[in-house]
N, C-alpha and C positions, 0 to 999 in steps of 0.2 A: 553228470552221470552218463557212463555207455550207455547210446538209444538202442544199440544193435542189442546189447544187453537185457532192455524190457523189451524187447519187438515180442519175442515168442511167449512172454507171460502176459501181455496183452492182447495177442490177436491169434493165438493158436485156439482151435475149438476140441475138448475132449470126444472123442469118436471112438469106440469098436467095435471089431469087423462085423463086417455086416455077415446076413442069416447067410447067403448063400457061398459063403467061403471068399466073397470076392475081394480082391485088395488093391487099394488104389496106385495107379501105377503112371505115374509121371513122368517126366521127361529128366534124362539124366542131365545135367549141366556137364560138359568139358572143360578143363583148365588146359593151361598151356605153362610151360616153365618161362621165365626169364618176361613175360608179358610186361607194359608199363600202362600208369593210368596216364591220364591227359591233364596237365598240369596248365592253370590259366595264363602264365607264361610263354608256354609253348605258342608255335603256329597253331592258329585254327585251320590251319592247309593243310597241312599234312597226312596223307591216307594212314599214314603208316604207322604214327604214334598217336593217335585220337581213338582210338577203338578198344584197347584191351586193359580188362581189371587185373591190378595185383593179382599172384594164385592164391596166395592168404585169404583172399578176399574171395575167390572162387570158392575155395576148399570152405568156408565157414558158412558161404551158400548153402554147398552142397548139402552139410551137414543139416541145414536148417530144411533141406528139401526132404530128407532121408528123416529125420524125424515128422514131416508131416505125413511123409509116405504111412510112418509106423501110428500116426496119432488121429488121422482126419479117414472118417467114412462116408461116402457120397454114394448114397443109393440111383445109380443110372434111371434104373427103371422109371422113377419118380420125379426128377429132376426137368425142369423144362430149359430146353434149348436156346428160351428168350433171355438169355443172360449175358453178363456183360466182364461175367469170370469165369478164369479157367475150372475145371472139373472138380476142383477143391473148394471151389468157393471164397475162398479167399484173396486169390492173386488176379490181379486184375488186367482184361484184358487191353492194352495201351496198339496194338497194332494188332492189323491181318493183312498176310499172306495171302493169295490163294493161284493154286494153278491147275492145270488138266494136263494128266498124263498121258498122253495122245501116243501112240505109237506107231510116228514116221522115222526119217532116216535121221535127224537130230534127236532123234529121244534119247538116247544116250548120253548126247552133251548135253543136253539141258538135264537130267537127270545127275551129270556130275555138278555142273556148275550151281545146282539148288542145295547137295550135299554139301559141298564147300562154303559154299557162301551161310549158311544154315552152321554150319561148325565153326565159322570164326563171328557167326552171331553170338554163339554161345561164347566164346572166348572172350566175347568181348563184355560178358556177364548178363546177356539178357537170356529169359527164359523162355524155351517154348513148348507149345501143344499139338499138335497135331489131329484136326480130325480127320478119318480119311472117308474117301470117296462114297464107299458104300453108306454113310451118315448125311450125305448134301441129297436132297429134295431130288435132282438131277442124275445121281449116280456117277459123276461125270467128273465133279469134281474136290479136290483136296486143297482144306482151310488150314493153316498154320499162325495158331496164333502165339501174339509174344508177349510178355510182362517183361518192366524192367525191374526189378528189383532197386533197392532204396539205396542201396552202393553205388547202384551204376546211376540213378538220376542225381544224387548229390556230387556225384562226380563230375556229370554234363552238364549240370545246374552251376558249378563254378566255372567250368569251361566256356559255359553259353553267357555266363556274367549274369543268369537270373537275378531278380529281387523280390525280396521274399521278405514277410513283414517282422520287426523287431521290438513296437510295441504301438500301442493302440492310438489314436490321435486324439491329441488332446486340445486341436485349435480350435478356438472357437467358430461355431459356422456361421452362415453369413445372412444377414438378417433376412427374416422371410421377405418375400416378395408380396406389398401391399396385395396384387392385382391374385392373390393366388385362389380366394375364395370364388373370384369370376372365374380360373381358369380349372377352380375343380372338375368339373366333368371331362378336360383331356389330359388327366394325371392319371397316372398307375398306380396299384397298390405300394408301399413303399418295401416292399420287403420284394419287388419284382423289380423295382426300379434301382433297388441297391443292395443288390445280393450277399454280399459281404461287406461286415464295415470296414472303415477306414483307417488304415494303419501307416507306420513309419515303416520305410523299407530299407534295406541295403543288401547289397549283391552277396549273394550264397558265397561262402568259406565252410570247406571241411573241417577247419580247423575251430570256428569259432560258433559251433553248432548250439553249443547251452544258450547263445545269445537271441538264436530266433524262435518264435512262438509255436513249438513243432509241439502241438498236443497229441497229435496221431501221424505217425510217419505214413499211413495209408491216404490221410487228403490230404496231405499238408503242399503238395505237389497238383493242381488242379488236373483234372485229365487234359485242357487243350498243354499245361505246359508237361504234360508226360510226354502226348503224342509227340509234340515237337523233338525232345530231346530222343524218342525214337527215330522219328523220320532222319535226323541227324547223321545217327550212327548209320541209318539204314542206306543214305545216299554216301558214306564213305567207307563202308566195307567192301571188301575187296572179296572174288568170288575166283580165282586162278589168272594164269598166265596163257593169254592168245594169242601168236604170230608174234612172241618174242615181245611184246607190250601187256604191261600189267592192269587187268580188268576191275572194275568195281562200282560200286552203287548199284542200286536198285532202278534206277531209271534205264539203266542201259537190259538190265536183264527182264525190266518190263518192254523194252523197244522189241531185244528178242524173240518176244515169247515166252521168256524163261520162269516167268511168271504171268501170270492175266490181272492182277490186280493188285495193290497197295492201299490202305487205307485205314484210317482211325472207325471208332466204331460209333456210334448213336448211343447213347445212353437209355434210350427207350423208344416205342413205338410213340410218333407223334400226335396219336388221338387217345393215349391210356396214359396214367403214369404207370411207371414198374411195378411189378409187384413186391422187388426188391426193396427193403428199408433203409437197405447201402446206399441205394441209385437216388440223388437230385432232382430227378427226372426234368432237367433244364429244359429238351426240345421240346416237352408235353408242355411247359410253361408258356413257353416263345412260342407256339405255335397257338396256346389258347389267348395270350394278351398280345401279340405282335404281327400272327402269319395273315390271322383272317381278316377280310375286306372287310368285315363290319366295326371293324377295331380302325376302321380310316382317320377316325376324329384324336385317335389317343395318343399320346406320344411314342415316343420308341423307347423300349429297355436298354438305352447303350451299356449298361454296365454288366445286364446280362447278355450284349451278345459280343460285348469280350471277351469273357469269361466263357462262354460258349465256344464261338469262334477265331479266338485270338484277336489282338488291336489292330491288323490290318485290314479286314471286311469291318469290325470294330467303327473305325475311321471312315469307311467308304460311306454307312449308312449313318454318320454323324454329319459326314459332308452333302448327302442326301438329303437328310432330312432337313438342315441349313437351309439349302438352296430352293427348297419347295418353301420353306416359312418366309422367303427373304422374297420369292417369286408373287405369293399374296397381294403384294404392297403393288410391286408393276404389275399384276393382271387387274389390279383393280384402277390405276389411274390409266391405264390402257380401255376396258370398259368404260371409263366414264369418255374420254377420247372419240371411241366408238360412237357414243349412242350422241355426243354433241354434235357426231356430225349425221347422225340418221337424224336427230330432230331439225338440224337447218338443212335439211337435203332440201325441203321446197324453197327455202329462201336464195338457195344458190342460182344465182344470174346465170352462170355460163349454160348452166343443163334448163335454166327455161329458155335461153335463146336457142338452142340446139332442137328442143324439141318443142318450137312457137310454129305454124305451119308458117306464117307470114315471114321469119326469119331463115330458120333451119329448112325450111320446106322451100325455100325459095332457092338455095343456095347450094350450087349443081357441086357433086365434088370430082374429080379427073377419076380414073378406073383406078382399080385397087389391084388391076395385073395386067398383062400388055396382050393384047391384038383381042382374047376371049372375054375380058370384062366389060362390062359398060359402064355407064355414069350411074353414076348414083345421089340419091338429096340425102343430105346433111341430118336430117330430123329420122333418117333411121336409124343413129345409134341415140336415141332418146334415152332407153332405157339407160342401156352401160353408163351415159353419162353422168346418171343420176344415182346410178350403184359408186361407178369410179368416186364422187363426193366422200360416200364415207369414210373413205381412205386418204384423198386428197384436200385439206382444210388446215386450214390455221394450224388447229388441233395439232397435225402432225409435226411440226416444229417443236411445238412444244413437247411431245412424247417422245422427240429423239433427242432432246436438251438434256429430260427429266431421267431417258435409261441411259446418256453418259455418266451420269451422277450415278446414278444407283447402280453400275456394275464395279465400281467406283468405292462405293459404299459396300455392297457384298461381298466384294475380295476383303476390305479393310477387316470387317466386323465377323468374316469367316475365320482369319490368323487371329484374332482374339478368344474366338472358339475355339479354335484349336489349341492354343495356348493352354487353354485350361482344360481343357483333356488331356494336354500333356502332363500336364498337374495332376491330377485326376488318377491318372493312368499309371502313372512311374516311368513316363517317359523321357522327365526333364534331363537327364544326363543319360539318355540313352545314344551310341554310339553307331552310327553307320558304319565306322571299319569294325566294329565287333560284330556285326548281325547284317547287313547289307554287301560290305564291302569284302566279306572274305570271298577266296579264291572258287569260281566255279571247279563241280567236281569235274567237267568236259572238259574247260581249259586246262587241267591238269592230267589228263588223261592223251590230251591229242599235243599239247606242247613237251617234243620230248628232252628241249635244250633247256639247261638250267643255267641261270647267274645269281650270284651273291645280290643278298638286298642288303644296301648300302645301311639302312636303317637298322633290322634286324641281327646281321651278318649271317644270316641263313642260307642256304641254297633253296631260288626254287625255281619255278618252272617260266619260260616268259617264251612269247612268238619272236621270230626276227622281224625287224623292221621292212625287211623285202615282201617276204609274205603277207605282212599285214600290208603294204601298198598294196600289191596284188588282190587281196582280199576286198579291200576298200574299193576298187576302181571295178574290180565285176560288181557289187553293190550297187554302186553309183550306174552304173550302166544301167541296170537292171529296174534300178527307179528311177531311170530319166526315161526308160522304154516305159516302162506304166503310166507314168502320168503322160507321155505324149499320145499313150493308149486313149487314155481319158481325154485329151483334148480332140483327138482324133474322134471319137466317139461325140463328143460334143459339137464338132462342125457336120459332123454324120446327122445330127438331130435337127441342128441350123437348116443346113441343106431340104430333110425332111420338111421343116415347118416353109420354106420359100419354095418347095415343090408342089406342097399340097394347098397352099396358100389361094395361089390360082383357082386351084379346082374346087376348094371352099366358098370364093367369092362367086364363083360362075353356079354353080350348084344351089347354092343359096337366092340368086336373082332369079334363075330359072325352073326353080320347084314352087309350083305352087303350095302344096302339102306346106312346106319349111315358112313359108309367109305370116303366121300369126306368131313365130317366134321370132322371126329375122331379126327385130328390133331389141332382142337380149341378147337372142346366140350368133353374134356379127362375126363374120369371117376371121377379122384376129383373134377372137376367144376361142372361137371352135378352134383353129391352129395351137393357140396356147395351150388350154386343154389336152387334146389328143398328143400334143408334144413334150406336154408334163408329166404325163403315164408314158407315153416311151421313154422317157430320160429317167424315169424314174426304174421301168425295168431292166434298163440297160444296169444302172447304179448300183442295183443289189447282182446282177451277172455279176460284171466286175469287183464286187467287192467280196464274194466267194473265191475268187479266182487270186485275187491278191491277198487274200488276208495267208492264203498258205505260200506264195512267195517270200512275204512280209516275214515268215518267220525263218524259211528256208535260208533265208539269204542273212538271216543276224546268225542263225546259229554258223553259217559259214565261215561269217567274219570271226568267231571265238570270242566274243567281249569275255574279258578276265574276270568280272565280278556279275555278282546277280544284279549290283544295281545300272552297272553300263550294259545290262543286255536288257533292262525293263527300258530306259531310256533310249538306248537306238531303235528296238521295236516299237515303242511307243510313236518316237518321230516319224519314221518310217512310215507307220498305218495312220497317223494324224496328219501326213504330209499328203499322203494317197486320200484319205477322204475328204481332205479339205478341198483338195481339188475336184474329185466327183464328186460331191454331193453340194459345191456353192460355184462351181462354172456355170452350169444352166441360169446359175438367181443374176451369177454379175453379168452374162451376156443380157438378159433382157433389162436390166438395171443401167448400164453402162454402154452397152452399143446398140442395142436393138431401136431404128428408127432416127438413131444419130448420123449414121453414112448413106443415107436414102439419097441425096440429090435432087431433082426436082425432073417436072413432065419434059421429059425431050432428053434431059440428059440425066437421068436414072446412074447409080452405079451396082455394076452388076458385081457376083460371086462368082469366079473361076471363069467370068464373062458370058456365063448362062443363065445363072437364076438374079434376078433382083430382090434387092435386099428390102427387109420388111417395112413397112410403116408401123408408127405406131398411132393408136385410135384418136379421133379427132379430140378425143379428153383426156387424153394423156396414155404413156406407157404404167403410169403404177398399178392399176387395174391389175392388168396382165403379171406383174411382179406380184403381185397379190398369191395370181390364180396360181403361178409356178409356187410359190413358198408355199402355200397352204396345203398342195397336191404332195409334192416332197417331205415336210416334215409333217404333217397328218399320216402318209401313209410308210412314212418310215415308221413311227410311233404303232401303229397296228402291226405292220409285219414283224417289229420287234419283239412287241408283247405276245404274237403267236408264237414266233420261236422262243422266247424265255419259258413261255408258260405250256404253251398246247403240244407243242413240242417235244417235251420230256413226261408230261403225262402219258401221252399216247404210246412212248417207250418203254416205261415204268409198267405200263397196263399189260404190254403186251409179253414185257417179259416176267411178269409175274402168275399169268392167266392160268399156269398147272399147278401156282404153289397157292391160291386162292383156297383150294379142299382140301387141304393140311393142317391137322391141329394144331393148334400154337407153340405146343412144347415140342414139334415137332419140325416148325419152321426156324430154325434157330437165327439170333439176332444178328451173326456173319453173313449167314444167306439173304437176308431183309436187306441190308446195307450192299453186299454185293450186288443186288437186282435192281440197284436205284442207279442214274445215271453219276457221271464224274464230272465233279469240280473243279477244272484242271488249273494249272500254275496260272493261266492267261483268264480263267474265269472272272476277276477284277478287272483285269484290262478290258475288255469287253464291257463290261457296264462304264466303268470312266468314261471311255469311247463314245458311248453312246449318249452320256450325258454330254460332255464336251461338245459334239455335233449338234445337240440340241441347243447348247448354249448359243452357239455359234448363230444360230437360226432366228433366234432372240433377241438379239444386241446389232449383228451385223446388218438387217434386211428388216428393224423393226419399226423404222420410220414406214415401210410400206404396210404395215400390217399389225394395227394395236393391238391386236388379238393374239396374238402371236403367243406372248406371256402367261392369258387366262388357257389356251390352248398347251402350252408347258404346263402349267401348275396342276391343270386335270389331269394329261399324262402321269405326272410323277406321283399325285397321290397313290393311282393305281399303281406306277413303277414300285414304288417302295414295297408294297404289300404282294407285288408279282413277285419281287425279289427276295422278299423273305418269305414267301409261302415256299418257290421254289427252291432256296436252298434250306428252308425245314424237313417237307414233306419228299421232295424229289432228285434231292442230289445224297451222293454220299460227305461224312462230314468231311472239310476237308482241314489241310494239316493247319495248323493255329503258327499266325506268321506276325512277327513284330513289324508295327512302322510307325512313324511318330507325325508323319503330315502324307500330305495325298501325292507326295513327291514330284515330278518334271509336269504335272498335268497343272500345277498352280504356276509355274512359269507358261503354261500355254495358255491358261485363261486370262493371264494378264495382258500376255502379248494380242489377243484376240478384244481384249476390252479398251489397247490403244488404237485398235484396227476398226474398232465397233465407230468411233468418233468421227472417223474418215470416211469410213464406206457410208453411214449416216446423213452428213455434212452432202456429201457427193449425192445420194439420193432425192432429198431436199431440191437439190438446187438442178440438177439435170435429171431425174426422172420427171420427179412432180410438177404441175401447172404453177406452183406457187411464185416461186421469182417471176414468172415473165405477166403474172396477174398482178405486182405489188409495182413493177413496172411500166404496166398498165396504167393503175391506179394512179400512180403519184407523179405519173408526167407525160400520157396521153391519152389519160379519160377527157374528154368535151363536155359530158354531162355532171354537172352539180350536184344534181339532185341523185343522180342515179350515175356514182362514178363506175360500175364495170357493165354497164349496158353498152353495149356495142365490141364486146372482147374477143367476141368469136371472130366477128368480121376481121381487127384488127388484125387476130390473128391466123389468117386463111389469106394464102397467096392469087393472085390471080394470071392464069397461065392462057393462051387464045391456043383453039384446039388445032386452030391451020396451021401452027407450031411442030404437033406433032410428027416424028419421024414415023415412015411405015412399020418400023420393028416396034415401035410402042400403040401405035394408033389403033383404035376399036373398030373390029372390022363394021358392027354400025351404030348410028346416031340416028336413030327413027325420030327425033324430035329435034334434030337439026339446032343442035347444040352449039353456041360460038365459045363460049370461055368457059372454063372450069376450075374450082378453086383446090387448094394441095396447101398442106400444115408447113408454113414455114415464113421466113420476114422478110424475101421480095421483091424487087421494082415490079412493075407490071409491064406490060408487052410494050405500052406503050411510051413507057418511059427512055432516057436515050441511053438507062447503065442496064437496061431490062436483062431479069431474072438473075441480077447480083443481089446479095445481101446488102440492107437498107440499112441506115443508122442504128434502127429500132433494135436490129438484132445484134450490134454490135455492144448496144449499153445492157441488153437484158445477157450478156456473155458476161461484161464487165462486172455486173451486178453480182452473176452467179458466181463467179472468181471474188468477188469481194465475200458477199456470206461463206462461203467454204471458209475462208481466212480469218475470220471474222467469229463463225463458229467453233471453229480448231480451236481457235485460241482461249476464247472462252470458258467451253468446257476443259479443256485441258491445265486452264488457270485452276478451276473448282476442283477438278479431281484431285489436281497436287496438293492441293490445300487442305482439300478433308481427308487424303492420306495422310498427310502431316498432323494434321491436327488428330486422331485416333490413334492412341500407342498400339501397338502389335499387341503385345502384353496389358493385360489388365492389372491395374496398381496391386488388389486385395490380392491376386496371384502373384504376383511379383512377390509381397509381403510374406505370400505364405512359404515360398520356396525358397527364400532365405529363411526365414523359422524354421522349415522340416530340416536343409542341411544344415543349421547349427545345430539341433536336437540330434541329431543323427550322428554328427561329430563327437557330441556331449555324453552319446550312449555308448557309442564306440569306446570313445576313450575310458566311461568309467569301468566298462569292462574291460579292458586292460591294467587299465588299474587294480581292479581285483585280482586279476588271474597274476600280477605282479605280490601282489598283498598273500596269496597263498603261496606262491614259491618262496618268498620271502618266510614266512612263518613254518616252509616246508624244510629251510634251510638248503634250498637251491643256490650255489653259488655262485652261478651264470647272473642270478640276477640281484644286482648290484644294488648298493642303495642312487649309485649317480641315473641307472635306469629307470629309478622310481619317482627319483626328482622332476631325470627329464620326461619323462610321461605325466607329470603335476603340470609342469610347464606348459605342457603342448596344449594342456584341455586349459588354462589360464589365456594361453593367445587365441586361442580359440571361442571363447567368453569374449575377449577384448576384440576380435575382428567382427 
């Protein structure tokens, strides 16, 4: 049956006129002669043939508008504002315009270019409304909203290759989960956790309309897939001709001014549901089971917040919430790591020699800076050395074995999730070049040379190769100046902490007051410290500073699709914060107290400052203090700008429409007050995860805690992230993706990097190699093999050595030798102050475990990728089931529609077409 046919006996409301003579007065639709629809064959590039309905199809609009004009009465007076349809009540509002008619010396051109653009909106068969100025809260400004009518979404729905359901599923599901009675209390209701059931899908055809489940052509269309199919039209409509180049989309007349906003609408206020019986009220849902922090323990509605927000935020918070459930497991054998080594902190030998008076109190050490230091004994970093233990222990070997394996395992067991989402979703034969890959509207706007596509044979728009050199080499420029920025800034901090170094250790011997802490707050932490909050303010400087180069510079270069301009900016801003935000961890990780030299011959930085020591119990301490300061306080300034951030803007610009009665604050105005969701608003949280990951895997040998530290971030991340895009952003456009794209190639490349920088930590940050060298081939004691390790390990330097530029201006205690962290001869030996054997085998050693552990882990990771399908069997099974079923419906319905031409006495259709259509659904059975 014609649907267009029942549309108006089903959803027209009898009405007249209302008491006060008033008559509803709509918006006229325009037709154009000779227009075409967009056929799925066509370019999806094309500005020019993607936009216009048949007139036929105008004109049968029209008609159907001109009778609502004469049949539908909406009493104004009465009517609240809080709605989410135009003034009839029936057409729904799928987009808003809005802009202010300012009257400077472009009001004219932007007042034609809204005319035009606004008249081949309508050409192009969407409806609009218009409130004007004198009706917005402000007086200021004018909302224009738009419905697309059920011609023009079935139209874009085949163009956009939607899939729309064609009968209900009938697989069987998949046996409960024993475990699920324990995990009652963090389930959801099931009618929140599976908002619509489960159906057989295949891609929208105007042609084969009786085939899909369309009980009401008013939902059959979700609102995220209306908006989208508007935003669509809306970023390729064309608005006139400028400087002899032809103008169009909506982005560009929002860059202008030509408008101030673009946006889909909210379905309801997120602390009421509607009052409307039409309205879902989805965000009043997601915002009672998902937004609020006491809902921490529950799971997440992924199926409502696709269906809410389309599959690409969809996905972000499915790979969210993954990685927090996967994070559990490390923060917990991290915690236990931890507390093994605060319970054997007293049994640790090195920190009771250190702080024995009869040992460490006897054992003078050289100054900690040249000419202003003095000596100092050994037993005052007591404490640090017995904090540094719970980071430095066995233990840590082992928790950097167990998170190569487990990032290992989380990538595996994430593509298996995702898998089945794509299952899930209707993502499995979803197409990058149909939805990612077509032509940016910019690229086609600013390339004005066209060539035939060899595939196609189409004309269409492409850069030269010269310009793209050109384009490419000022990029490259431009991020090879940034991160030298960053390095630059980073020997800026170096230098800092070897400037203030001195005046730390001098300041600390000579202040009485500082004395009852000296033995926690030792000169290298206090440095550490104070040089982890300046690197860390410098980090967010620079990262405000680049994130707007970072885009300047892709949009320069033109990438031709949306998906090479998410990926170049992507690298670009993952390239830039890989280096500022993990230079500071690998300097103190990797060089810091490795180029020191020894008393007499020191090596200096730019031949003025000396480079730092690291504490007589090792550098990981400090590696500690810099990760913990860095990603802690990333993690807080984050959550203030996600969260505190956009309230305080939302508050401030809502504080006059506060005393406005509800029918009078209309639901365009609520949504325009709220802040924007913009195209990069994912990018930015990936980012921010990624960075965290990084923080986790690369640098978590120094720091078990690292993980339980992650995992509390992110329960709050999740619920900052969907409070804030419920309550404080506008919605934004509903966007397909079927995995977490080039960010799963960077997490992988970072989890073969995690193995390395690990391994490397291990063996040259930590005390452990050169104490198991110790142990196993120059302890003397039996009984008590690492008694005597500190000695071993402390050089002895004779102070008449000294040259004047190093030497303490005094020695009130008439000091002859002083001992310095490294392996030796002593003064009096005849190869004095070369490196002794000892340190050549504890070199050997550490070169061996690096190789030793690489190999290792890197054997187990392959193997349990190998061993883990990508795909899960039961999905596998089932996605072969849905597309034979889906073949088997398809086909019978051609079958049939053959079976009635046939009895119609159609003579097109043959009996050989009816054969070979038996056939097809036969090999189709048989494959």
């Amino acid at each position: 049956m014609n649907r267009l046919g029942k549309k108006a006996n089903e959803t027209l409301i009898e009405m007249s006129l209302s008491a006060d003579g008033e008559e509803y007065n709509g918006p006229e639709i325009i037709s154009t002669a000779g227009s075409e629809i967009p056929s799925s064959s066509e370019g999806l590039n094309s500005t020019e043939t993607t936009l216009l309905i048949p007139e036929h199809q105008v004109q049968s609009e029209r008609k159907y508008n001109l009778f609502l004009k004469r049949r539908l009465r909406i009493d104004k007076r009465h009517q609240s504002k809080d709605s989410i349809f135009f003034r009839d009540g029936v057409r729904r509002i799928d987009f808003v315009l809005s802009y202010v008619d300012d009257l400077n010396k472009e009001w004219e051109k932007k007042l034609e270019r809204r005319k035009e653009f606004e008249s081949n909106l309508q050409k192009a068969g969407l409806e609009l409304e218009t409130e004007d100025k004198k009706e917005s809260e402000d007086g200021k400004i004018f909302f224009v909203k738009i419905h697309a009518p059920w011609e023009v979404l079935i139209t874009y729905a085949e163009v956009l290759n939607i899939k729309v359901p064609i009968r209900e599923n009938d697989i069987t599901p998949v046996v409960e989960n024993p475990l699920d009675c324990v995990l009652f209390p963090l389930r959801l209701p099931e009618k929140v956790m599976h908002p619509e059931p489960d159906y057989f899908t295949a891609p929208f055809s105007k042609d084969k309309q009786e085939l899909y489940l369309i009980n009401d052509e008013s939902t059959f269309f979700s609102p995220s897939m209306r908006n989208r199919i508007v935003n669509y039209i809306l970023t390729r409509c064309p608005y006139g001709t400028e400087e002899g180049k032809k103008k169009f989309g909506i982005k560009r007349l929002l860059n202008n001014g030509t408008y101030t906003a673009a946006y889909p609408l909210h379905d309801c206020q997120y602390w009421k549901k509607a009052s409307d019986p039409n309205c879902d009220s989805e965000r009043y849902t997601l915002y009672m089971e998902w937004a609020r922090f006491l809902r921490f323990y529950k799971e997440q509605p992924l199926d409502l917040i696709r269906k809410y927000y389309g599959e690409k935020i969809g996905i972000y918070f499915a790979w969210l919430g993954f990685y927090t459930e996967m994070l559990f497991l490390a923060a917990v054998v991290g915690l236990i790591c931890f507390l093994y080594g605060l319970f054997t902190m007293d049994e640790n030998m090195s920190s009771k020699e250190i702080c024995d008076p009869a040992i460490g109190g006897e054992i003078i050490m050289c100054p900690l800076c040249d000419r202003d230091c003095e000596y100092w004994r050994l037993n005052t970093t007591c404490e640090s050395s017995q904090y540094s233990h719970l980071f430095d222990n066995v233990a840590t070997l082992f928790f950097a074995i167990f998170m190569g394996i487990w990032v290992t395992l989380f990538l595996e067991f994430w593509k298996r999730r995702q898998a089945r989402l794509k299952y899930e979703w209707d993502l499995v034969d979803f197409e990058e070049e149909q939805q990612q890959l077509q032509l940016r509207p910019e690229y086609e706007a600013k390339c004005t040379q066209k060539k035939r596509n060899p595939i196609t044979q189409e004309m269409e728009p492409y850069l030269p190769l010269t310009s793209q050199a050109v384009r490419f080499c000022i990029s490259g420029a431009t991020v090879l100046f940034w991160v030298s920025l960053i390095i630059a800034s980073m020997i800026a901090v170096i230098v800092y902490r070897l400037a203030v170094y001195a005046a730390f250790a001098s300041l600390m011997e000579n202040t009485q007051t500082l004395q009852p802490i000296s033995g926690l707050l030792t000169p290298q932490l206090a440095t550490s410290v104070t040089a982890s909050c300046l690197n860390f303010v410098i980090i967010m400087i620079l990262n405000f500073f680049y994130e707007r180069i970072a885009i300047w510079i892709t949009d320069m270069e033109i990438p031709r699709t949306h998906m090479e301009y998410e990926n170049r900016l992507t690298m670009k801003m993952f390239l830039f914060q890989f280096v500022n935000y993990y230079s500071s961890c690998f300097y103190v990780a990797f060089f810091k107290g490795k180029f020191v030299g020894y008393p007499g011959g020191y090596t200096y930085m730019f031949n003025r400052w000396r480079n730092e020591e690291c504490d007589p119990a090792g550098c990981l301490i400090e590696l500690t203090t810099q990760l913990t300061i860095v990603m802690a306080g990333k993690q807080i300034w984050g959550n203030i700008q996600e969260a505190i951030v956009p309230w305080i803007c939302n508050w401030w610009g809502r504080r006059k429409a506060r005393n406005n009665p509800e029918n009078l604050y209309s639901r365009w105005e609520q949504d325009h007050d709220l802040q924007t969701f913009g195209a990069l608003g994912l990018f930015y949280e990936y980012l921010e995860m990624v960075i965290q990951f990084g923080f986790i895997t690369l640098f978590v040998a120094s720091f078990p805690l690292a993980p339980l530290l992650a995992l509390m971030n992110n329960i709050l991340e999740i619920r900052v992230d969907s409070w804030k895009l419920t309550t404080q952003y506008r919605r934004p456009v509903a966007a397909k993706a079927h995995s977490i794209g080039v960010w799963q190639e960077i997490l992988n490349g970072m989890a073969i990097l995690s193995v390395v920088t690990n391994a490397f930590i291990v063996a040259f940050t930590s005390d452990m190699i050169p104490r198991l060298v110790y142990y196993y081939a120059y302890s003397e004691n039996e009984d008590s093999p690492m008694s005597g390790y500190i000695n071993n390990s402390l050089s002895v330097f004779q102070i008449s050595d000294f040259p004047e530029r190093n030497k303490p201006k005094e020695n009130p205690e008439n000091f002859v030798i002083c001992r310095y962290r490294d392996y030796r001869y002593p003064p009096d030996h005849e190869r004095k102050y070369l490196h002794t054997m000892q340190f050549w085998h504890i070199l050997a050693a550490k070169l061996a475990f690096i190789i030793i552990m690489e190999h290792v882990v890197f054997i187990v990771k392959f193997f349990v990728a190998w061993m883990i399908p990508d795909v899960p069997a039961d999905v596998k099974a089932k996605i072969k089931r849905e597309k034979y079923l889906t073949q088997k419906i398809l086909h019978e319905y051609e079958l049939e529609k053959l079976k009635e031409r046939l009895c119609q006495g159609d003579k097109q259709a043959t009996e050989k077409e009816f054969i070979a259509t038996e056939g097809r659904m036969e090999l189709s059975r048989a494959m």
